[in-house]
C-alpha positions, -999 to +999 in steps of 0.1 A: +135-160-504+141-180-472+151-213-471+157-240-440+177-270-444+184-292-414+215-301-434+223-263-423+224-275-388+260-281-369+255-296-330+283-305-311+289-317-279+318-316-260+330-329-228+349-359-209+349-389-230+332-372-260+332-346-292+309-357-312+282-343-340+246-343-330+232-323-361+229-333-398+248-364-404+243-381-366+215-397-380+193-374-364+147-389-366+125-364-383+118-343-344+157-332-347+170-312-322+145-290-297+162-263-267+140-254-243+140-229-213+134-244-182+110-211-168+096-182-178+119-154-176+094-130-166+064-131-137+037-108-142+016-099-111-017-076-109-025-053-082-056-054-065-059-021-087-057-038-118-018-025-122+009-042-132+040-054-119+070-078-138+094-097-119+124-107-141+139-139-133+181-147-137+177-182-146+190-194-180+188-228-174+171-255-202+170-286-220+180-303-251+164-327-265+184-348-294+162-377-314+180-401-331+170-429-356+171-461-332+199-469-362+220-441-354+259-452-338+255-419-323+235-439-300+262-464-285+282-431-284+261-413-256+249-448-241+286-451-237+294-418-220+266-419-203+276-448-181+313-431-180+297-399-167+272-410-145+295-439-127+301-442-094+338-439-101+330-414-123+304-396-113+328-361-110+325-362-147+289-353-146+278-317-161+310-311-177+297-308-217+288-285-235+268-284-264+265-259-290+239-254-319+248-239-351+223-227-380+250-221-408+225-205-427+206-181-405+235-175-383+222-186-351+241-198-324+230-213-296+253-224-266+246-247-234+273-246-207+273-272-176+253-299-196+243-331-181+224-363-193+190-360-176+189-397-179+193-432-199+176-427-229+142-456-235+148-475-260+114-494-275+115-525-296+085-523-316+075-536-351+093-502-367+125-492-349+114-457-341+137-433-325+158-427-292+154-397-275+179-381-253+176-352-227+201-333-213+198-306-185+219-277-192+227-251-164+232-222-185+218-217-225+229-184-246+208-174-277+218-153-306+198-157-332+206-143-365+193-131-396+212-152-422+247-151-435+236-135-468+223-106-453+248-075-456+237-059-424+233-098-404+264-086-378+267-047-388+236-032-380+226-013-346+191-030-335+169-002-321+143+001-292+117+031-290+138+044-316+171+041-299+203+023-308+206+000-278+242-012-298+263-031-320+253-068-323+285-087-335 
């Protein structure tokens, strides 16, 4: 039987002025953690005799988007590096982190190279204290997404296309 647990979930970042969790324990709000291309990796056009072409695009670029409990120190963490990275003095700080994304479980990893805050986070004050989102713009994202730790052929097993091995997935 399946089972997800966001406790399952490791994120990181890691970059001038910080290495800090962003997963289960940061006092992540009930949203968590969503990474999202920025495009479509494919374009399909039709002919003006109905066929088909596909244009693949390169780009591998994407966001993350961390919510927090508006209780969470992780807040005053990334507020903090924020303003660090995003200074005039230090400004050549910006798009240096990385973040990855680690489902223990499953076995999926995802990592974001050249990561930047998009911007300040809003912050509300309301009569519940809500959550604070944060954005960050990430250059480059890598999936591998896998098929659970307990799983004797997760990392061993040759996935196939049209029948063919297309290689070793480790």
């Amino acid at each position: 039987m399946a089972v997800y647990a966001f406790s399952n979930t490791n994120v990181q970042i890691d970059g001038p002025f910080i290495n800090a969790a962003l997963g289960a324990g940061a006092g992540d709000a009930e949203g968590g953690i969503t990474v999202t291309m920025t495009e479509d990796k494919n374009t399909m056009t039709i002919g003006a005799d109905g066929e088909a072409m596909h244009s693949l695009h390169s780009g591998t670029s994407g966001t993350v988007t961390v919510r927090l409990l508006k209780t969470s120190p992780t807040n005053a963490i990334l507020a903090d590096v924020y303003e660090r990275q995003t200074s005039q003095d230090g400004g050549r700080w910006h798009g240096r982190n990385n973040i990855l994304v680690r489902d223990m479980e499953r076995g999926d990893v995802i990592s974001c190279r050249e990561v930047a805050f998009s911007r300040m986070s809003e912050i509300t004050y309301a009569k519940e204290g809500g959550e604070v989102t944060w954005t960050f713009h990430c250059a480059k994202i890598h999936f591998l997404l896998g098929r659970g730790f307990d799983n004797p052929l997760a990392f061993n097993e040759a996935p196939t296309v049209g029948g063919n091995s297309i290689g070793l997935v480790t």
